[in-house]
C-alpha positions as CSV (number, residue, x, y, z in Angstrom):
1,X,22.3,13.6,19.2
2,X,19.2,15.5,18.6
3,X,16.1,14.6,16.4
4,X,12.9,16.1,15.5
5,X,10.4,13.4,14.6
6,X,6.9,14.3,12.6
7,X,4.2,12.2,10.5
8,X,2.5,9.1,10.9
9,X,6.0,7.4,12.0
10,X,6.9,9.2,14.8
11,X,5.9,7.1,17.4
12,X,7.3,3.6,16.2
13,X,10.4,6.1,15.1
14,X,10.3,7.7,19.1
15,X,10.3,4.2,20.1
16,X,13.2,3.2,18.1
17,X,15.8,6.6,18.5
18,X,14.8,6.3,22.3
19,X,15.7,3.3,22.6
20,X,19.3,3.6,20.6
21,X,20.2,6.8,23.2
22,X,19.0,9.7,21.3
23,X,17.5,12.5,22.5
24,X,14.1,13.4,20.9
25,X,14.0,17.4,20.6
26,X,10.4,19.5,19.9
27,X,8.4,16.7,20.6
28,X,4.2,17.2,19.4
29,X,2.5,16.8,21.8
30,X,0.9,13.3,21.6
31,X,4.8,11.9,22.0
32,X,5.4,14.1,24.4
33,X,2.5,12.4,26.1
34,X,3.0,9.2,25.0
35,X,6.9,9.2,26.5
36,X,6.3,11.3,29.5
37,X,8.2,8.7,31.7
38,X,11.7,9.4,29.3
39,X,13.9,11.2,29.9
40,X,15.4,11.1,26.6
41,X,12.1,13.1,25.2
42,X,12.0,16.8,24.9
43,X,15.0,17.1,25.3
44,X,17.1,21.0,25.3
45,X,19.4,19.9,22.9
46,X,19.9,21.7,19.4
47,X,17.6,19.6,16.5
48,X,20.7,17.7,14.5
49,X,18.3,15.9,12.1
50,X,14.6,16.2,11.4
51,X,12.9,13.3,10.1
52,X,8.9,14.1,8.5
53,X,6.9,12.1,5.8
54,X,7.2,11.8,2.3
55,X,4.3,13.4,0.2
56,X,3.0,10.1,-0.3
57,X,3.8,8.3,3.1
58,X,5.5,5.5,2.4
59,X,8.6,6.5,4.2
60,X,10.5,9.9,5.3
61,X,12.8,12.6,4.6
62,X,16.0,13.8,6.6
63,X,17.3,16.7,6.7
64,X,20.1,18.2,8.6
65,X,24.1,17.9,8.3
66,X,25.5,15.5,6.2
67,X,27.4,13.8,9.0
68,X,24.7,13.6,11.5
69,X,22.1,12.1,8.5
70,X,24.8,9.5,8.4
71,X,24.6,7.9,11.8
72,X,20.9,8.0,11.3
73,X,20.4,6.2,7.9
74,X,23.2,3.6,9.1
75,X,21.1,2.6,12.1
76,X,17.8,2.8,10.2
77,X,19.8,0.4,7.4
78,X,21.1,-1.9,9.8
79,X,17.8,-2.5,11.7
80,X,15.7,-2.2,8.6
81,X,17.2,-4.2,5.9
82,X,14.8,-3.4,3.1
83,X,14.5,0.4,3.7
84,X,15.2,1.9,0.1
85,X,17.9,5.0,0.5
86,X,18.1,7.9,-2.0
87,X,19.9,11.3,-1.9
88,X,18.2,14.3,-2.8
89,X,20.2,17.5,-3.9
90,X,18.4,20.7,-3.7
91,X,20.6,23.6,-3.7
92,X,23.4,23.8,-1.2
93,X,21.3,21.0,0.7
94,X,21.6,17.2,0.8
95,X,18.0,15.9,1.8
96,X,17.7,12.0,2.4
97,X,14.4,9.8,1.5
98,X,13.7,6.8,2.9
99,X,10.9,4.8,1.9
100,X,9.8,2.3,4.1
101,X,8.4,-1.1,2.2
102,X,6.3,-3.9,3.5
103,X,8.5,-5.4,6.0
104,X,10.0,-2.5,7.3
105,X,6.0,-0.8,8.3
106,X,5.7,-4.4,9.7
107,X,8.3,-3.8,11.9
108,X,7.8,-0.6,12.4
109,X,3.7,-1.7,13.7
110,X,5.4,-3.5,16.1
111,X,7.6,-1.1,17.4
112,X,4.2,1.4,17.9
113,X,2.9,-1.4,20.0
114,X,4.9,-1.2,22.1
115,X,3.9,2.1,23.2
116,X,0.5,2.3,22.2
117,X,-1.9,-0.5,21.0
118,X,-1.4,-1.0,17.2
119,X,-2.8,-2.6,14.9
120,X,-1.3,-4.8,11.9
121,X,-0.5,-3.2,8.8
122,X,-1.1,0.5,10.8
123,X,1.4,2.1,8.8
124,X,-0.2,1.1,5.5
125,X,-4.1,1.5,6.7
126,X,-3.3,5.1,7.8
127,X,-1.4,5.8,3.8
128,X,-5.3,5.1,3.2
129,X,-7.5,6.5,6.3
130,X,-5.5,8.2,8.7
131,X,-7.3,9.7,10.7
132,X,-10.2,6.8,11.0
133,X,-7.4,4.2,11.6
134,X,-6.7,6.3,14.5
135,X,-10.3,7.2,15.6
136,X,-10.9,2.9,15.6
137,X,-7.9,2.2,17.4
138,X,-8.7,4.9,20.3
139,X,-12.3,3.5,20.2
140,X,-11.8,-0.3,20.0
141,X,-8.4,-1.1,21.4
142,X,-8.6,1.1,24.5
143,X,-8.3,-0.9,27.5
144,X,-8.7,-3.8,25.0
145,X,-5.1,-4.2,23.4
146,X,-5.8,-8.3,22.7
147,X,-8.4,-7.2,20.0
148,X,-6.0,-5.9,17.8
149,X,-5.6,-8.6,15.4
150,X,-8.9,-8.6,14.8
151,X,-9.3,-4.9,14.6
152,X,-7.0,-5.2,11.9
153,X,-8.6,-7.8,10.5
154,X,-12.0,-5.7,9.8
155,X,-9.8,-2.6,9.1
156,X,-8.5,-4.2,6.2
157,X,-11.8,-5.7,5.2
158,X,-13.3,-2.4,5.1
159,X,-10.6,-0.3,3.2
160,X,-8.9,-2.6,0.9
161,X,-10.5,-5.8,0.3
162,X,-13.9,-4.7,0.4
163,X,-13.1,-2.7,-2.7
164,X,-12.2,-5.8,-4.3
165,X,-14.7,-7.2,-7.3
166,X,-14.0,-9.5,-10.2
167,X,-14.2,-6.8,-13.2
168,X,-12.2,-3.6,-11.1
169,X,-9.4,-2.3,-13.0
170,X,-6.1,-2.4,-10.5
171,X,-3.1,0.0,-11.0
172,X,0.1,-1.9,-10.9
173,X,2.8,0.9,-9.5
174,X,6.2,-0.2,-10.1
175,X,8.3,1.7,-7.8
176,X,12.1,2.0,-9.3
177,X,14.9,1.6,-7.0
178,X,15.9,5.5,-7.3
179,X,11.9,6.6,-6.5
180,X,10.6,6.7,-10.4
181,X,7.0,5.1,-10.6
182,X,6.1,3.5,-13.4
183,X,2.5,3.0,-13.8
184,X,2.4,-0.5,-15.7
185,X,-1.1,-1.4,-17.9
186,X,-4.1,-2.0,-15.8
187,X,-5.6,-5.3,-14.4
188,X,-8.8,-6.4,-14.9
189,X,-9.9,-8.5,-11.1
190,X,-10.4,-11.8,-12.9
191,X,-10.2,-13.7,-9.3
192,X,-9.8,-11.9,-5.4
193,X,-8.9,-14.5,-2.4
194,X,-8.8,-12.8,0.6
195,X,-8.1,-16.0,2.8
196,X,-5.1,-16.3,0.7
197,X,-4.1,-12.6,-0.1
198,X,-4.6,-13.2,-4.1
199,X,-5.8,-11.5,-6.8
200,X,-5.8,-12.6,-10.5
201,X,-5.4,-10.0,-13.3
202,X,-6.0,-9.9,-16.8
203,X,-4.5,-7.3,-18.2
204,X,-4.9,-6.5,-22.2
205,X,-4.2,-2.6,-22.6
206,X,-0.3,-2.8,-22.6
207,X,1.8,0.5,-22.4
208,X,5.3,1.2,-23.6
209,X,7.5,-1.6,-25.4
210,X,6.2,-3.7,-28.6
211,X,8.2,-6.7,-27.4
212,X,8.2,-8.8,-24.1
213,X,10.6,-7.9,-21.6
214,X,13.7,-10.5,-21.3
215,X,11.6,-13.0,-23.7
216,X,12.7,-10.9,-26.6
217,X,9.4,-11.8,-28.6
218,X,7.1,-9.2,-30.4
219,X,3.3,-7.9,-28.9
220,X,0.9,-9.0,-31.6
221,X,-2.8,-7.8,-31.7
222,X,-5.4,-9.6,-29.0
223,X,-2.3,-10.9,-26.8
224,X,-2.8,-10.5,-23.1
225,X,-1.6,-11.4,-19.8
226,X,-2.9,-13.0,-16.4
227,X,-0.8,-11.5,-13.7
228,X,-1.1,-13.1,-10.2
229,X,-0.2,-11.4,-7.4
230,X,-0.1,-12.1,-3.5
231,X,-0.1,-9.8,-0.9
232,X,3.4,-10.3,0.9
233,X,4.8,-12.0,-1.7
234,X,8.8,-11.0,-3.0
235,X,7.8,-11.6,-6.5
236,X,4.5,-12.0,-9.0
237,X,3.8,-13.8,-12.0
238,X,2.7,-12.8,-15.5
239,X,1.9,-15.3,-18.2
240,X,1.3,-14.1,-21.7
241,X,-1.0,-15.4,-24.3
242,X,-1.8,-15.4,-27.8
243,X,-5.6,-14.1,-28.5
244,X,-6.0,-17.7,-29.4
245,X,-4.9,-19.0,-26.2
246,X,-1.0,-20.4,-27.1
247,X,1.7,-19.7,-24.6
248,X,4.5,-17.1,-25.0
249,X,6.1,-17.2,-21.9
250,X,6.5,-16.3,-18.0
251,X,7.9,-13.0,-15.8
252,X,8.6,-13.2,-12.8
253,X,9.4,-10.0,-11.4
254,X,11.5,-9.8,-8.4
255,X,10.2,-7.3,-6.0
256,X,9.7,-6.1,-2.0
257,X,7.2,-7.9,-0.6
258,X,3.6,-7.0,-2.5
259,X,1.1,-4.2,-0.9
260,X,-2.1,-4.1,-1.9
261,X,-4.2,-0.2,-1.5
262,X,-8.0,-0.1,-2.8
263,X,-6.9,0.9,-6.4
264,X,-4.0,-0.6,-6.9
265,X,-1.1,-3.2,-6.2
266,X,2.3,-1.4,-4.7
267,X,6.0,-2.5,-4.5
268,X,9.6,-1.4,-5.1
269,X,11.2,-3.6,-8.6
270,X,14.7,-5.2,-7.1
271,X,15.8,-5.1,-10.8
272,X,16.4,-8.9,-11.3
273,X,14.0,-10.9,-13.2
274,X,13.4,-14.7,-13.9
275,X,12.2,-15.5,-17.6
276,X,10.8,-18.8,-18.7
277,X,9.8,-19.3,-22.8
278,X,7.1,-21.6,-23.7
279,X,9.5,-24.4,-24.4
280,X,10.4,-24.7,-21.3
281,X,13.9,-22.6,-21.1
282,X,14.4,-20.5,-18.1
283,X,16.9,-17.6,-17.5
284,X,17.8,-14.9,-14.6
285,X,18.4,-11.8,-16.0
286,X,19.1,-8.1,-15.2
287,X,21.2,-8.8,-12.1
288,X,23.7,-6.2,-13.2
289,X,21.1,-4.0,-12.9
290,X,20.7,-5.0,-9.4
291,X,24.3,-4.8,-8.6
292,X,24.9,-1.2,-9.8
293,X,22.1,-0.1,-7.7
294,X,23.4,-1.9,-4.9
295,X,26.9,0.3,-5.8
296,X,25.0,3.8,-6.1
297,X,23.5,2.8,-2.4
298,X,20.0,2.4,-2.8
299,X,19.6,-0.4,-1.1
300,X,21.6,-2.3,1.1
301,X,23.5,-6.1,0.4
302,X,21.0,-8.2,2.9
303,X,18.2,-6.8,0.5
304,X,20.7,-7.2,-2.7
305,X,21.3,-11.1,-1.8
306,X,18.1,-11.7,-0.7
307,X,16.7,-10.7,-4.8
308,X,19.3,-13.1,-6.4
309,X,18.3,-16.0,-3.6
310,X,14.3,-15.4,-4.4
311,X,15.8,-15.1,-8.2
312,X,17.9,-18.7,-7.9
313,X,14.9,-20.5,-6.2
314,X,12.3,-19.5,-8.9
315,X,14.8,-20.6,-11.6
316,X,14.9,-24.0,-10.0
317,X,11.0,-23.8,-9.2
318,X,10.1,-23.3,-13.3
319,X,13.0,-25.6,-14.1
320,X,11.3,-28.6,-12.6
321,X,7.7,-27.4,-13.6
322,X,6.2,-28.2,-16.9
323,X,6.0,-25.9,-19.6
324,X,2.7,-26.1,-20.3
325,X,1.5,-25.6,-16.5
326,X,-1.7,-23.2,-16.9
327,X,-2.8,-20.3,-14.9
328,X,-5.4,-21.8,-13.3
329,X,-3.9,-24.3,-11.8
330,X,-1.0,-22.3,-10.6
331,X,-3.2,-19.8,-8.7
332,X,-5.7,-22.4,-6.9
């Protein structure tokens, strides 16, 4: 089978199809470099699929038949469990995104280094800087592939948490299973720990609803939240207050694995929620949600079952906490 690779993914991507016994057709260039020993790269077949980025990077589009698309998104799936699947109809046409979250650029950073000394997080960084990611990789980890952690390191320092200080308003894009972003109320950087990949919001200027989601209790005037957040992390935390300081209640929102940008926290919502009110009840809800998403094929069971499990464990977690545990304490 035949496939046309483009965008900041075709290398890891190369890597991968090569190595699963496709043949790569119209490489650029750079693969075509990169792969000279395969035979498997440009290839004469016909193109069957062609894979390129999404506007915004975080993942790709297919296009070709229906059948061929297919075999490809069922070995992406497979290998990938978290990669988030939706069908797009234009026309006559069936087009396929796939957005890639944390774990699945993780994976696919390693795949690149295989071929080519990578950094972490490359796939991320180059959302960011593209071309200066690649500029410092050429410069620093030529002939030098054992600095990469550190190079990483610095590259991070430099385009995300360097752009971290207490009083910086973070966006908080909520990524809906079926690719709808909902920009949630600003954070005000109340705390930033890089050694621990944490920042601690306060967030005051709500949007939307008058009540609390799943709590069921009305927004009055001068109530805020703190909203903790961890790079990596499958959930976060927000805590709401009373102006006065009185506890309303927890979220937990159940989530890929956090990623943090300059401006703003990222992840894709897994629909299922855990609750807790301030006298100490604690509930799971939404999981229907979950389950009719996993029916329309957005994402696949592993990632399905791995929501509820994260979901069951922070039930039991605020179960045997106390009611009245504070932020503070929570987050140091």
């Amino acid at each position: 089978m035949g496939l046309k690779i483009r965008g900041i993914y075709s290398t890891a991507l190369t890597r991968f199809f090569v190595g699963h016994k496709f043949a790569i057709v119209q490489p650029s260039k750079e693969i075509r470099e990169r792969f000279r020993d395969d035979k498997k790269i440009d290839s004469p077949e016909a193109v069957e699929a062609e894979m390129s980025d999404l506007k915004d990077q975080q993942g790709i589009l297919l296009k070709g038949e229906r059948d061929k698309l297919n075999v490809v998104v069922g070995l992406i799936r497979k290998n990938f469990f978290d990669v988030v699947v939706r069908e797009r109809k234009y026309g006559e046409f069936n087009d396929i995104e796939m957005e890639f979250p944390y774990l699945a650029k993780s994976a696919l950073d390693d795949l690149r280094n295989k071929v080519i000394p990578t950094v972490p997080n490359h796939h991320r960084l180059r959302i960011i800087a593209s071309e200066y990611v690649d500029l410092m990789e050429k410069i620093q980890l030529s002939g030098h592939p054992e600095k990469r952690e550190k190079v990483g390191r610095n590259l991070e320092e430099k385009l995300i948490w360097s752009k971290f200080e207490k009083g910086k308003e973070m966006a908080i894009e909520h990524v809906k299973l079926d690719g709808k972003v909902i920009s949630l109320s600003e954070g005000e950087i109340i705390e930033c720990k890089p050694a621990e990949r944490k920042l601690l919001l306060q967030r005051r200027k709500y949007k939307g609803r008058n009540s609390y989601d799943g709590l069921n209790l009305q927004k009055e005037a001068g109530d805020y939240a703190m909203t903790q957040v961890r790079e990596g992390d499958w959930f976060y935390k927000h805590t709401y207050y009373h102006q006065d300081g009185r506890l309303i209640g927890e979220y937990y929102n159940i989530n890929t694995p956090i990623e943090f940008y300059p401006d703003k926290v990222r992840y894709i919502d897994l629909e299922t929620d855990v609750i807790k009110w301030s006298d100490g009840r604690v509930e799971i809800i939404e999981e229907k949600l979950l389950d009719r998403q996993l029916e329309l094929g957005y994402l696949s069971q592993e990632l399905a079952n791995r929501a509820k499990k994260i979901a069951e464990e922070l039930k039991e977690k605020s179960l045997a906490s106390a009611s009245s545990e504070g932020v503070t304490s929570s987050f140091s």
